[in-house]
ROMARLO-293091 format. One line per 4 residues: number of its first residue (from 0); their letters; for each residue x, y, z of N, C-alpha, C. Coordinates in steps of 0.2 Angstrom, whole numbers, plus 5000, padded with zeros to 4 digits. Layout:
NUM) A) X/Y/Z/X/Y/Z/X/Y/Z ~ ...
This chain:
0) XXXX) 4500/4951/4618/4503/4958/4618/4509/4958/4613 ~ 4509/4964/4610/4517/4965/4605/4522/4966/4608 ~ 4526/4963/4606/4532/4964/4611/4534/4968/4605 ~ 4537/4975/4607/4541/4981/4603/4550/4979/4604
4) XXXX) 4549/4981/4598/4556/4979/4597/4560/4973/4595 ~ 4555/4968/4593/4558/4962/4593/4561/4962/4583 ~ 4559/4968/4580/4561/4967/4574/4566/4973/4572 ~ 4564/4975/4576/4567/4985/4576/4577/4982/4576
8) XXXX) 4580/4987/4572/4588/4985/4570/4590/4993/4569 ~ 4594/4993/4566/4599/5000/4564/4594/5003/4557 ~ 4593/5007/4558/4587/5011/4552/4591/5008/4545 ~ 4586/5007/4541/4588/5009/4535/4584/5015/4531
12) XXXX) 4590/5020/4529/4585/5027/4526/4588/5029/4518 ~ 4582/5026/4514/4583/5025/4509/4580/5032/4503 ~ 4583/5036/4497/4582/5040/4494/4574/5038/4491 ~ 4572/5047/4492/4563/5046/4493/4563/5046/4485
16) XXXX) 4556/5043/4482/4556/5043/4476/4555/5049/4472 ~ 4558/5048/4464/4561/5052/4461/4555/5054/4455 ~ 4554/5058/4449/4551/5058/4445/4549/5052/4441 ~ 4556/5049/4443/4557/5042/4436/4551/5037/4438
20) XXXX) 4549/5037/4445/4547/5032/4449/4551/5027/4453 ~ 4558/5027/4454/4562/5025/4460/4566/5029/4463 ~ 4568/5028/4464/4574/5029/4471/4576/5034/4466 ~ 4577/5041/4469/4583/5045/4465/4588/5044/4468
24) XXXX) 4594/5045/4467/4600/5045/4470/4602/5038/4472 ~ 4601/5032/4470/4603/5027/4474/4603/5020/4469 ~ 4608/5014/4471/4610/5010/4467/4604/5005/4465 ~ 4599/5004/4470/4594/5001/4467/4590/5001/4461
28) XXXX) 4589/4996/4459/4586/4996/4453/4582/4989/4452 ~ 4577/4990/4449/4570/4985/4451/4573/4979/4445 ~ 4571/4973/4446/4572/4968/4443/4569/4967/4437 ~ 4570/4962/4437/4567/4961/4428/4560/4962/4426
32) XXXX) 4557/4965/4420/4549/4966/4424/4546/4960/4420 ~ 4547/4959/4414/4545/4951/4413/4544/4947/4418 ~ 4551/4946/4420/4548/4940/4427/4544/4943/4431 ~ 4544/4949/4433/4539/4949/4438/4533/4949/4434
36) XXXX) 4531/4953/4430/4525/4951/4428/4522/4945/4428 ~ 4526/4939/4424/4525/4931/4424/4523/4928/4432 ~ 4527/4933/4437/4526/4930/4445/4519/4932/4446 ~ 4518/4938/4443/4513/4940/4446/4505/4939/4445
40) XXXX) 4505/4938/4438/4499/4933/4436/4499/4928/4438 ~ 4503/4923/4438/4500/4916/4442/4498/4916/4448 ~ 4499/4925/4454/4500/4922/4459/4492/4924/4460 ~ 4489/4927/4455/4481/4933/4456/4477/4930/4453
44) XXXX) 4469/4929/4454/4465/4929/4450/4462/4934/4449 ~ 4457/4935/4443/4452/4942/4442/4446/4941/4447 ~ 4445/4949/4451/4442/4950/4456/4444/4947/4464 ~ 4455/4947/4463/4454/4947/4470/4456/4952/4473
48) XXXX) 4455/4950/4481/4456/4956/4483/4465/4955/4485 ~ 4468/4963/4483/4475/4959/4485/4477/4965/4492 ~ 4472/4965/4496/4473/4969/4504/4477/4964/4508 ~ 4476/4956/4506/4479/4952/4510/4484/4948/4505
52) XXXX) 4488/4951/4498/4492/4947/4496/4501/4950/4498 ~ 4504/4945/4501/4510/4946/4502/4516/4945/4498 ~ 4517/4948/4495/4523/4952/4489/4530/4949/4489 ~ 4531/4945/4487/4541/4941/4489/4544/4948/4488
56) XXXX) 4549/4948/4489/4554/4954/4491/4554/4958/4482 ~ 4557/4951/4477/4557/4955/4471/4553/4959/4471 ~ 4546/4960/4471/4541/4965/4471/4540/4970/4474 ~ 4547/4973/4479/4547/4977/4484/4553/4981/4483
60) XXXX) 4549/4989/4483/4555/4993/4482/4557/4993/4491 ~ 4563/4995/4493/4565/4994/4502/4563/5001/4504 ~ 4556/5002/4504/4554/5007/4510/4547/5003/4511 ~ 4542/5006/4517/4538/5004/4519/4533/5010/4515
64) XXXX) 4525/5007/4514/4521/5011/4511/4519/5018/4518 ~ 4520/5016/4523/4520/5022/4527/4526/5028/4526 ~ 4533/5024/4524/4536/5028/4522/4534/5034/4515 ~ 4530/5029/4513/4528/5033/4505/4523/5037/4505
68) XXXX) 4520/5038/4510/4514/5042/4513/4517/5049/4516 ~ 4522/5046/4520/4526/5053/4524/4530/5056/4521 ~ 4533/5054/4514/4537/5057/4510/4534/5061/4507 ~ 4528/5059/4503/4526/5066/4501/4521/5072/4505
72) XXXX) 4524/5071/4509/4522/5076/4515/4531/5082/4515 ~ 4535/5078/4517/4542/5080/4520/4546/5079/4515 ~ 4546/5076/4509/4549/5076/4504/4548/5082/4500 ~ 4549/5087/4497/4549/5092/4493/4553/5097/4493
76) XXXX) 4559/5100/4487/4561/5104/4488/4558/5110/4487 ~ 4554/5113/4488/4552/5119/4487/4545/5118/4492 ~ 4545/5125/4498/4541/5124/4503/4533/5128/4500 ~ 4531/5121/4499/4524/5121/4495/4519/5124/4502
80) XXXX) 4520/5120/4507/4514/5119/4512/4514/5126/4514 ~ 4520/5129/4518/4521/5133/4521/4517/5140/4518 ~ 4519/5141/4510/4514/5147/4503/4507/5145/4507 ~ 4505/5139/4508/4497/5139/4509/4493/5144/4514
84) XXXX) 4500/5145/4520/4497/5149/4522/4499/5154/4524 ~ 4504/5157/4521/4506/5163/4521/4503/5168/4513 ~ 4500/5166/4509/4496/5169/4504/4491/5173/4510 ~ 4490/5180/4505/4486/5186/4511/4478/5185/4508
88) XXXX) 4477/5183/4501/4471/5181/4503/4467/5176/4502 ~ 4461/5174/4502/4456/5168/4504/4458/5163/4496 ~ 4458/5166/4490/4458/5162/4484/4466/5160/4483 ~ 4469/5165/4484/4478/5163/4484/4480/5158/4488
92) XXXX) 4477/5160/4495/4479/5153/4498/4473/5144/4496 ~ 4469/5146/4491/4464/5141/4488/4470/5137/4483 ~ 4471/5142/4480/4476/5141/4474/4482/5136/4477 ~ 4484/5139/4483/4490/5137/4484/4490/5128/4488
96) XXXX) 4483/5128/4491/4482/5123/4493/4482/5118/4488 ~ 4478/5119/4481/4478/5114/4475/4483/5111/4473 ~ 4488/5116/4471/4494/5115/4470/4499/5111/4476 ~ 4498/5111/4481/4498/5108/4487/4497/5098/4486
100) XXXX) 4491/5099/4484/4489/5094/4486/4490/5088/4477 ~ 4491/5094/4475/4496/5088/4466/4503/5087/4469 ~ 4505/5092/4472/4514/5090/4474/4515/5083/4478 ~ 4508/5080/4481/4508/5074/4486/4507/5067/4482
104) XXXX) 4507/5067/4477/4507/5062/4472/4513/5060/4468 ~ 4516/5056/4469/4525/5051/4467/4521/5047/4463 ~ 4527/5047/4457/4526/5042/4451/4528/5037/4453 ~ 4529/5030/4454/4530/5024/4454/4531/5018/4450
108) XXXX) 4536/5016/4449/4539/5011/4444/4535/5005/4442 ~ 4532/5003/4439/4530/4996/4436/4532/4989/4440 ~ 4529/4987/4442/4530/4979/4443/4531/4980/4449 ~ 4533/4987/4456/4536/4983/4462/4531/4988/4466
112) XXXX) 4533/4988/4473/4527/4991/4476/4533/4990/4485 ~ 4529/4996/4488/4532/4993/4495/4529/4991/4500 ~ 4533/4988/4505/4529/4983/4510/4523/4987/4512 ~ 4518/4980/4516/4512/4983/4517/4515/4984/4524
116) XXXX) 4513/4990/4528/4515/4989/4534/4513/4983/4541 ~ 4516/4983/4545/4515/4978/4552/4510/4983/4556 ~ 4504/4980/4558/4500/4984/4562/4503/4986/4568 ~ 4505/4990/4572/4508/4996/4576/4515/5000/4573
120) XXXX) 4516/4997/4566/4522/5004/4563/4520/5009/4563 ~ 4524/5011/4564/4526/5021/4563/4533/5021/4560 ~ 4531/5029/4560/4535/5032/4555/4534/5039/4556 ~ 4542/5042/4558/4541/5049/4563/4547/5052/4559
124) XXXX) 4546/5058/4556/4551/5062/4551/4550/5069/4552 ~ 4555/5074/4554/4554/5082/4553/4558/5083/4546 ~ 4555/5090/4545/4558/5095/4541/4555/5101/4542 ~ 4562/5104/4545/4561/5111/4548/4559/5111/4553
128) XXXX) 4551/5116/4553/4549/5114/4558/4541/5111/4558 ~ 4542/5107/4551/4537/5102/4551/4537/5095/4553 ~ 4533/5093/4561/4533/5086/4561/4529/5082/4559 ~ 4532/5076/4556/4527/5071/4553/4527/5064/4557
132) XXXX) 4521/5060/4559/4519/5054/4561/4514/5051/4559 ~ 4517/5045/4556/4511/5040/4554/4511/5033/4560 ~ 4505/5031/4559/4505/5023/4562/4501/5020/4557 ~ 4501/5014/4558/4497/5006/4556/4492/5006/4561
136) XXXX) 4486/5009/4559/4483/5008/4564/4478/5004/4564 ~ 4478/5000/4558/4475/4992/4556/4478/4988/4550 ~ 4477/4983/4553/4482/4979/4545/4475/4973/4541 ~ 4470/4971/4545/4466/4967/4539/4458/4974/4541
140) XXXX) 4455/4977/4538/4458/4980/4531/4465/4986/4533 ~ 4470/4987/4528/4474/4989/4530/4472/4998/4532 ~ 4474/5003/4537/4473/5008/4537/4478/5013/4540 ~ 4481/5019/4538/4487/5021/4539/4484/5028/4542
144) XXXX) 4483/5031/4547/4486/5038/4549/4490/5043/4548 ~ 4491/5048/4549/4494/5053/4547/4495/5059/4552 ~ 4497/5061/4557/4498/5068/4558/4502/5073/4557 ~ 4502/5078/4555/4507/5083/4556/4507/5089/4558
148) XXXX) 4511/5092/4562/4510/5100/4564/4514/5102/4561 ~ 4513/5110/4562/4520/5116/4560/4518/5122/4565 ~ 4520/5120/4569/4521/5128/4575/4521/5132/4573 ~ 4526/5133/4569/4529/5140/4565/4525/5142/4562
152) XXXX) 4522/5138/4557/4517/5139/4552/4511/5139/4553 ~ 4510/5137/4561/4503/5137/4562/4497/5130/4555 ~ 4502/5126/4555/4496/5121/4550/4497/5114/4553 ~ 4492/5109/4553/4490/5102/4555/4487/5099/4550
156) XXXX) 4488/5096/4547/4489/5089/4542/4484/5083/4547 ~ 4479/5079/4545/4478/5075/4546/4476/5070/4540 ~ 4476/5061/4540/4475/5061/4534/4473/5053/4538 ~ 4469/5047/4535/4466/5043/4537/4467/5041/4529
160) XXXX) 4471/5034/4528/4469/5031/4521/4473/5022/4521 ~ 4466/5020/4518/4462/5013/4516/4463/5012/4511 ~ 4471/5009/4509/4470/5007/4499/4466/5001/4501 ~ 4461/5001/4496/4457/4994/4494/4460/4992/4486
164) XXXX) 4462/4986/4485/4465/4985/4478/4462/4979/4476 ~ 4460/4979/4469/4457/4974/4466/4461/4971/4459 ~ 4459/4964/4456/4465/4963/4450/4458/4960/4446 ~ 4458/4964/4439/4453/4966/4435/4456/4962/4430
168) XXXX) 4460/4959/4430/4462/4956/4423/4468/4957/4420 ~ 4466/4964/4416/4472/4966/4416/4476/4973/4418 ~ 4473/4975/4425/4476/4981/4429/4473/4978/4434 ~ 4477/4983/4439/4476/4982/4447/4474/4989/4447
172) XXXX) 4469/4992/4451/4466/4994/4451/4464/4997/4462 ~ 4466/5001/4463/4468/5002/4471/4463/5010/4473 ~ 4460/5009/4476/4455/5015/4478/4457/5015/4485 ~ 4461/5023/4485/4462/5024/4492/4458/5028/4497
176) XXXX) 4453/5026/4501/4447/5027/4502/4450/5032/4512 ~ 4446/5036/4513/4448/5041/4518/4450/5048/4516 ~ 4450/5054/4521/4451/5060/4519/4457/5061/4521 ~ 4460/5066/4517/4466/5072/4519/4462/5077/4521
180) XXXX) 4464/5080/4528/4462/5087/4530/4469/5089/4529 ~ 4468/5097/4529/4473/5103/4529/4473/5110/4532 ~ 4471/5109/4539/4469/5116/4542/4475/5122/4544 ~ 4474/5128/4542/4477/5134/4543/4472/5137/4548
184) XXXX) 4477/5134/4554/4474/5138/4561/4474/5145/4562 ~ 4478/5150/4560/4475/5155/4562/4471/5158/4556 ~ 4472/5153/4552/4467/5158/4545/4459/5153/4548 ~ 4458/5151/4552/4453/5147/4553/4450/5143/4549
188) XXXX) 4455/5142/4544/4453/5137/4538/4454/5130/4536 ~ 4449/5126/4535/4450/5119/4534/4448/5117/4529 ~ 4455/5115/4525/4453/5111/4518/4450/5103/4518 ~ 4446/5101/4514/4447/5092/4513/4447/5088/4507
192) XXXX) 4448/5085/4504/4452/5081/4499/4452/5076/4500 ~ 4452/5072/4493/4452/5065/4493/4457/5063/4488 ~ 4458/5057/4486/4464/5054/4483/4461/5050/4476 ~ 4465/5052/4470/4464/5048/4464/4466/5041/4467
196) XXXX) 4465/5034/4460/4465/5028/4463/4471/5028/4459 ~ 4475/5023/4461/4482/5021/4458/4480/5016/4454 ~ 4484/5015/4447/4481/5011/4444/4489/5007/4441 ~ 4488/4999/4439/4495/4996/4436/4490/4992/4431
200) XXXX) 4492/4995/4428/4489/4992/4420/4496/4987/4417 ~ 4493/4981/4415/4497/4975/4412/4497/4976/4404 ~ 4491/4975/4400/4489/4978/4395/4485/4984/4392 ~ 4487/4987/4385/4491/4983/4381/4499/4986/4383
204) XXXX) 4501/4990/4387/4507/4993/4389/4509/4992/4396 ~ 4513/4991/4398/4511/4990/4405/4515/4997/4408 ~ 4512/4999/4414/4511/5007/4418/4509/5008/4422 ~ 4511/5012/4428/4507/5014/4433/4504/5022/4433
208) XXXX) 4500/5025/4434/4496/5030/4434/4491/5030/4441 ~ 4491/5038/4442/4486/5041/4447/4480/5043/4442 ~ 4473/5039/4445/4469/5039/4440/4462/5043/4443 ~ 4459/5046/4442/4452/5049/4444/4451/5055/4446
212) XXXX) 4444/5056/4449/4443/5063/4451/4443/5064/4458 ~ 4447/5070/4461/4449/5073/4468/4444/5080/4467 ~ 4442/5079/4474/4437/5086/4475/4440/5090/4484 ~ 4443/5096/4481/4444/5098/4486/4441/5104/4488
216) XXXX) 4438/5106/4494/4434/5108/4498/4437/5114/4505 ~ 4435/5121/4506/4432/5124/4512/4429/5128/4512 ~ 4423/5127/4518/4419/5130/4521/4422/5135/4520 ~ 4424/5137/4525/4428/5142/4527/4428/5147/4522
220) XXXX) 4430/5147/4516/4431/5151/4512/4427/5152/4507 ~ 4424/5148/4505/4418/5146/4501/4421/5145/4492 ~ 4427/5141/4491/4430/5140/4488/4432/5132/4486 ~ 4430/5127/4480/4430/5122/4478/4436/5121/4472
224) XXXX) 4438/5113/4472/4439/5114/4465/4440/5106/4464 ~ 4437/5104/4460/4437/5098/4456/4442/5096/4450 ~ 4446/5090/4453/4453/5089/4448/4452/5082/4445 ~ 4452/5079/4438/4454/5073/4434/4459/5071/4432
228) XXXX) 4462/5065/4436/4465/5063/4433/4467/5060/4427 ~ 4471/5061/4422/4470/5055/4415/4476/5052/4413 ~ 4475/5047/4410/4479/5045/4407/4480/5040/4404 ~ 4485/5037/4398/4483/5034/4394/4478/5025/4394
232) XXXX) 4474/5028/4389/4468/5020/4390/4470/5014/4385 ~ 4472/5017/4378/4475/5012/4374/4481/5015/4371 ~ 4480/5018/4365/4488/5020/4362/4490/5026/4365 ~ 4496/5023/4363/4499/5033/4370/4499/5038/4364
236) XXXX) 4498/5043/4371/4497/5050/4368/4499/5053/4374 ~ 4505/5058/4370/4509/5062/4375/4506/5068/4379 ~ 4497/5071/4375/4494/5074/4376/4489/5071/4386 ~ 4487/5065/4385/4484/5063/4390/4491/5059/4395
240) XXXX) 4495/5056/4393/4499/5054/4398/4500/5059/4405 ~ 4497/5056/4414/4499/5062/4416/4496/5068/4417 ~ 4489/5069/4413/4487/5075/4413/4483/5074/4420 ~ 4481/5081/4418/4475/5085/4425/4471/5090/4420
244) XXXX) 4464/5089/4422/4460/5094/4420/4455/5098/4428 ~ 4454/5101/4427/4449/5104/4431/4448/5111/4432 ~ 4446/5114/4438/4442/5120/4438/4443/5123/4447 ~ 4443/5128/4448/4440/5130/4455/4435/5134/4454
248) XXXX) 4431/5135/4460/4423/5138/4456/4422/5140/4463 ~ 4417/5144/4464/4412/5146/4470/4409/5142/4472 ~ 4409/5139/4478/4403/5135/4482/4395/5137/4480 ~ 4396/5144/4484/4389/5146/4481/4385/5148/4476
252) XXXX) 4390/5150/4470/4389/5152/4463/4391/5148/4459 ~ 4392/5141/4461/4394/5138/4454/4398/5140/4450 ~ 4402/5147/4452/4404/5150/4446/4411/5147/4445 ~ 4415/5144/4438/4421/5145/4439/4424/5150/4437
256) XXXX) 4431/5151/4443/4435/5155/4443/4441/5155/4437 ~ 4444/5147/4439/4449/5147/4436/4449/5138/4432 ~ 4453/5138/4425/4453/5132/4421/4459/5131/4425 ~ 4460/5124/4426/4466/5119/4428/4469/5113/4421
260) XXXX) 4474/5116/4422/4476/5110/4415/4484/5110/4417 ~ 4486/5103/4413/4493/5102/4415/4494/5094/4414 ~ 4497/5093/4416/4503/5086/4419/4507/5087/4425 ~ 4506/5081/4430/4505/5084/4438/4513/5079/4438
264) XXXX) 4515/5076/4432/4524/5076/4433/4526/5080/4429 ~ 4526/5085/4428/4528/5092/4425/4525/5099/4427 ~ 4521/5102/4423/4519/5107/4423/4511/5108/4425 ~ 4509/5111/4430/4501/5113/4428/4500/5121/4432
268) XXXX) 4495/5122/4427/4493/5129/4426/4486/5130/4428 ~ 4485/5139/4430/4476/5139/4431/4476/5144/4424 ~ 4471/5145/4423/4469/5152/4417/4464/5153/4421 ~ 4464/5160/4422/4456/5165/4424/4454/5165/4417
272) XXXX) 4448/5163/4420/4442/5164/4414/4439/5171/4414 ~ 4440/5175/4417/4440/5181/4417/4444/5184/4411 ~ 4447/5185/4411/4454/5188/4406/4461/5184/4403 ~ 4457/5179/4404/4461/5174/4399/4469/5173/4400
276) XXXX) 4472/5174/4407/4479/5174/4409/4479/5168/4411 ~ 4487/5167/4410/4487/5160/4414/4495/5159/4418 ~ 4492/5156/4424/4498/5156/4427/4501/5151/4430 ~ 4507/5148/4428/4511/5140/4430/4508/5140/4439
280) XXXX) 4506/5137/4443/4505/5135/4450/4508/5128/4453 ~ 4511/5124/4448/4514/5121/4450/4520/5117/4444 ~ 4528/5117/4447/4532/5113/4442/4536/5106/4446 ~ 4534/5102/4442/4537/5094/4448/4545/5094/4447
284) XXXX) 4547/5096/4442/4553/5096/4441/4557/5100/4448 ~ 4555/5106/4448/4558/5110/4455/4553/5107/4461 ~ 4550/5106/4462/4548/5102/4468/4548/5097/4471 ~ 4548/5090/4465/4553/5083/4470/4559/5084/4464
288) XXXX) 4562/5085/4463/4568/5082/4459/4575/5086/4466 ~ 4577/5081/4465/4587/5083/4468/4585/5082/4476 ~ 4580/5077/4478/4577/5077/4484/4582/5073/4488 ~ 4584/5074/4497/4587/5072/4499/4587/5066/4503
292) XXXX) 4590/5061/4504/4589/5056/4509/4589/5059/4513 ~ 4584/5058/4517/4583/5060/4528/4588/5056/4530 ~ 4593/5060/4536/4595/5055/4538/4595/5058/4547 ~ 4598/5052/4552/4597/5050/4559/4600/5054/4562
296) XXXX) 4595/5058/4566/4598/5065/4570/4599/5063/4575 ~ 4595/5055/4579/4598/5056/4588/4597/5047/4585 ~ 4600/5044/4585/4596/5036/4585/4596/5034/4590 ~ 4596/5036/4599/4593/5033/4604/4586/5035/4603
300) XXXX) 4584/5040/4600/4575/5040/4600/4572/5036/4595 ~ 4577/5033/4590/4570/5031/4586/4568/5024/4589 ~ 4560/5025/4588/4556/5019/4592/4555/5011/4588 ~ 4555/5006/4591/4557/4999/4586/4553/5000/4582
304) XXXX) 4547/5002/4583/4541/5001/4578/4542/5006/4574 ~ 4547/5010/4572/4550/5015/4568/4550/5010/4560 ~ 4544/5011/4553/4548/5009/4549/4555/5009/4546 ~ 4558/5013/4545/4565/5013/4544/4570/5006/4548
308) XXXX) 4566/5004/4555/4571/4998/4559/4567/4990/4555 ~ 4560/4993/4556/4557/4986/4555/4558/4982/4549 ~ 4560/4987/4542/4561/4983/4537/4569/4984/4537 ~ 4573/4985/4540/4579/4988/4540/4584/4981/4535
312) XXXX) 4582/4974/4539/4585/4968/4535/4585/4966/4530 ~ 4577/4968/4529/4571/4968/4521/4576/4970/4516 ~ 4578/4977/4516/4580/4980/4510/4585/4982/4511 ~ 4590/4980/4516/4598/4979/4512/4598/4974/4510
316) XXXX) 4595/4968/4510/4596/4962/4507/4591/4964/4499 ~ 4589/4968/4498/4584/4967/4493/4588/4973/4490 ~ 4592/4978/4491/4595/4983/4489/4603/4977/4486 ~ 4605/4972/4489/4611/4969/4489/4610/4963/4482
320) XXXX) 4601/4962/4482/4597/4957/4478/4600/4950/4480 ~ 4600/4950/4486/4603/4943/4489/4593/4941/4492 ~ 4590/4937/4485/4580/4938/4490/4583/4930/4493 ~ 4586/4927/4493/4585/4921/4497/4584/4925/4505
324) XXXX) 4590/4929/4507/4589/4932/4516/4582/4936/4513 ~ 4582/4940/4509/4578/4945/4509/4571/4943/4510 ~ 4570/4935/4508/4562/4933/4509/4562/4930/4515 ~ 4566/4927/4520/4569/4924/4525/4566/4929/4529
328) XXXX) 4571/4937/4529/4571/4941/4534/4561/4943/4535 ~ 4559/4943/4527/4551/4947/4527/4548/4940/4531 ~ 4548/4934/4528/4543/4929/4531/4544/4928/4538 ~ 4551/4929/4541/4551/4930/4550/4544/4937/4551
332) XXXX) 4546/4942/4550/4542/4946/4552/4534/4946/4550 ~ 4533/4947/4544/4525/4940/4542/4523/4936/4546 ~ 4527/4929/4548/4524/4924/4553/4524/4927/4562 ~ 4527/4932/4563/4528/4934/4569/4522/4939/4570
336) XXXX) 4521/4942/4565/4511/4945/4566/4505/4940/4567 ~ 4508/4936/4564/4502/4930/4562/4502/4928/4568 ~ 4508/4925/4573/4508/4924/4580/4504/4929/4584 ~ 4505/4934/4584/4504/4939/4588/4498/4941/4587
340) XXXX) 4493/4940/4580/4486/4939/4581/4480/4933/4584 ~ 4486/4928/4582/4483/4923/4586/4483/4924/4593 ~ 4487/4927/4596/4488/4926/4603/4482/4933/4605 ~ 4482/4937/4603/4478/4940/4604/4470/4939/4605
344) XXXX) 4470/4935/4599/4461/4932/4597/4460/4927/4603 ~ 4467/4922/4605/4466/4918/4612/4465/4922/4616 ~ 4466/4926/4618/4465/4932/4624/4459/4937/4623 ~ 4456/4937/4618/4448/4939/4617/4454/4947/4618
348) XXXX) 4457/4951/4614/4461/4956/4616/4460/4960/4610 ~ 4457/4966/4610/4457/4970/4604/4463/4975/4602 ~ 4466/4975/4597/4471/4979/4593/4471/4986/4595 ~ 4472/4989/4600/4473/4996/4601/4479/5001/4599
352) XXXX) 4477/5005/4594/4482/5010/4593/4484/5012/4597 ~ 4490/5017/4596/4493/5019/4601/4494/5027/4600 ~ 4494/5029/4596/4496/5037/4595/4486/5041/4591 ~ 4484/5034/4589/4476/5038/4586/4470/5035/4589
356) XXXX) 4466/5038/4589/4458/5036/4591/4455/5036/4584 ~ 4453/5028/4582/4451/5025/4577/4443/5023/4577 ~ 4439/5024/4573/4434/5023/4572/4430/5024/4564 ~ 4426/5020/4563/4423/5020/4555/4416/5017/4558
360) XXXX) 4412/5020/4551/4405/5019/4551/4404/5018/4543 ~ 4398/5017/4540/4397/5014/4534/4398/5021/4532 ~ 4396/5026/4535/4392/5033/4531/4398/5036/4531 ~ 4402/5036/4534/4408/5042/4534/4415/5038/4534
364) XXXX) 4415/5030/4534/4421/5027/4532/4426/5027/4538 ~ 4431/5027/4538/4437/5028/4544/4438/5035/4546 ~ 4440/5034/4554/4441/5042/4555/4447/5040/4560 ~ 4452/5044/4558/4457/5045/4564/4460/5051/4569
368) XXXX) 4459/5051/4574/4459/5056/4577/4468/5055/4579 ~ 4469/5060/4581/4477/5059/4586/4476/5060/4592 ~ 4478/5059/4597/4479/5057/4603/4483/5064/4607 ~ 4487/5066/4602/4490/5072/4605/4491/5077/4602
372) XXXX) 4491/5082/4604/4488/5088/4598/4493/5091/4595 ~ 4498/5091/4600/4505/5092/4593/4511/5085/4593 ~ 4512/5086/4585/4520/5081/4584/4524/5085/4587 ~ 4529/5081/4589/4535/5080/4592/4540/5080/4588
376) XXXX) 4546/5085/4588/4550/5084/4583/4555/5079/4583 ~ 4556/5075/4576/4555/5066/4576/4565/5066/4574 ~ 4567/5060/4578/4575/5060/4577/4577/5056/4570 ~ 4572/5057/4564/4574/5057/4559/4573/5065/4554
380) XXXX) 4578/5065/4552/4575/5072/4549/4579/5075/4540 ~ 4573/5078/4537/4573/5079/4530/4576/5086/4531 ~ 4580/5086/4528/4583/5093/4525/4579/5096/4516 ~ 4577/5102/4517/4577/5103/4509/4580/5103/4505
């Protein structure tokens, strides 16, 4: 059995990331990337899988990758989610979902990455009155849940996602497999989506990038829209760094409505191919930039399995750059799941979530249901 709490300490809430790729607002600053790079080839072959490689601290920015899931849900200064469903009609609020769903992608710095979550973390954050809650609802293969409601707004967020990541030589290469839902309850409407792969390219430049095609979808309205991401393959070009191309179109009619073009850390735009207008739909600059650290509205609620407590050790010491503790603190909690799977497989005992009803099949992949039908407003909380 897990004993809760055994790692759980005083939160640490650390500044959500920035256009740059790190921490806006905050002393931290990632190490040498040489070294890491040289650490990090010796430690990979090509074609492995790195779902089970464990990262020393240098390689770790101090949040938890659940934390980096729920940020860009709750991290935003400008209320993107809310437009989705207060647009009056079917294709504006189409619009506003797309745009929605580019403001959910954070650039990321080269060489570091954040912890892989402990299977039973969570991670419970409001803004306004949007509640967000994630868990660890598997850790070999790794898979992260997602809920969130808005009473006010009448919308619920679910998301189910499975990075599988590979090392090709010279890029890692991470396909994060499961859907984002995005229903507007009383618009009766349900958006779905998928997620480009993130990519860290070693040669000939080294980068990270959101790479591939997202197809977003509702019945409901009979409205699609198919978005690529790109980015540079060998010599840079200011033109594809960052960009986006695509379309929304009719379900029915195949017809496009509108051209999608841009750069999704900057500016992107639609044009009606009707009449040749075109109009900014989303800017990153006004949407993550000047973002605020979340900070602790009640901390007798937050729960041990809160990531903010579980790495709390992890990344003041990796924020202080003292990794002797920092690899000490991570290997105690490492060795202390590895005990508590063994105890478990002695016990003939299955990993049971706690907050989602989990289940996967070849044809539809992982599915996460929640357990409860609304979030709870969570004693950590984001301000705009």
């Amino acid at each position: 059995m897990v004993i809760e709490g055994e790692f759980g300490s005083k939160p640490l809430l650390t500044a959500p990331l920035s256009l740059e790729g790190e921490e806006s607002n905050s002393s931290y600053r990632a190490p040498n990337i040489l070294q890491r790079i040289l650490s990090l080839l010796n430690t990979v072959r090509p074609g492995s899988d790195l779902t089970r490689l464990q990262l020393p601290p240098i390689f770790n920015i101090p949040k938890s990758q659940l934390q980096c899931y729920g940020e860009s849900v709750y991290c935003i200064s400008s209320d993107m989610l809310s437009k989705c469903n207060n647009e009056k009609s079917p294709l504006n609020r189409f619009i506003s979902v797309v745009a929605w769903s580019i403001s959910t992608l954070r650039p990321l710095a080269f060489g570091v990455a954040p912890y892989n979550p402990i299977l039973g973390e969570t991670h419970h954050v409001s803004r306004g009155s949007l509640n967000v809650f994630l868990e660890q609802v598997s850790h070999h293969p790794p898979v992260a849940a997602l809920h969130a409601t808005d009473e006010t707004e009448n919308i619920e967020l679910l998301w189910c996602h499975s990075p599988v990541a590979k090392f090709n030589g010279s890029r890692i290469e991470t396909e994060v497999h499961g859907k984002r839902v995005l229903k507007l309850i009383d618009k009766n409407e349900t958006y779905t989506m998928n997620s480009p792969k993130l990519v860290i390219k070693f040669l000939p430049l080294p980068g990270v990038d959101w790479l591939g095609n997202v197809r977003i979808q509702c019945q409901e309205n009979g409205f699609e829209a198919e978005l690529c991401y790109r980015g540079v393959t060998f010599l840079p070009r200011a033109s594809m760094h960052r960009s986006i191309r695509g379309k929304i179109f009719s379900s029915s009619s195949l017809e496009t409505i509108y051209e999608i073009s841009g750069h999704w850390d900057s500016i992107v735009s639609i044009k009606d191919v009707s009449n040749g207008k075109t109009t900014v739909i989303y800017n990153a600059s006004e949407a993550i930039s000047r973002l605020q650290t979340p900070i602790v509205k009640d901390a007798k609620a937050i729960s041990p399995s809160e990531s903010t407590a579980v790495w709390a050790e992890v990344g003041r010491n990796i924020i202080q750059k003292n990794w002797e503790k920092a690899t000490e603190a991570k290997t105690d909690i490492e060795e202390r799941q590895r005990e508590l799977s063994k105890e478990r497989q002695s016990a003939h005992e299955d990993w049971v979530p706690k907050h989602f009803t989990v289940s996967y099949s070849k044809e539809n992949g992982w599915d996460c249901l929640p357990k409860h039908k609304f979030v709870t407003p969570a004693p950590i909380i984001c301000t705009p």
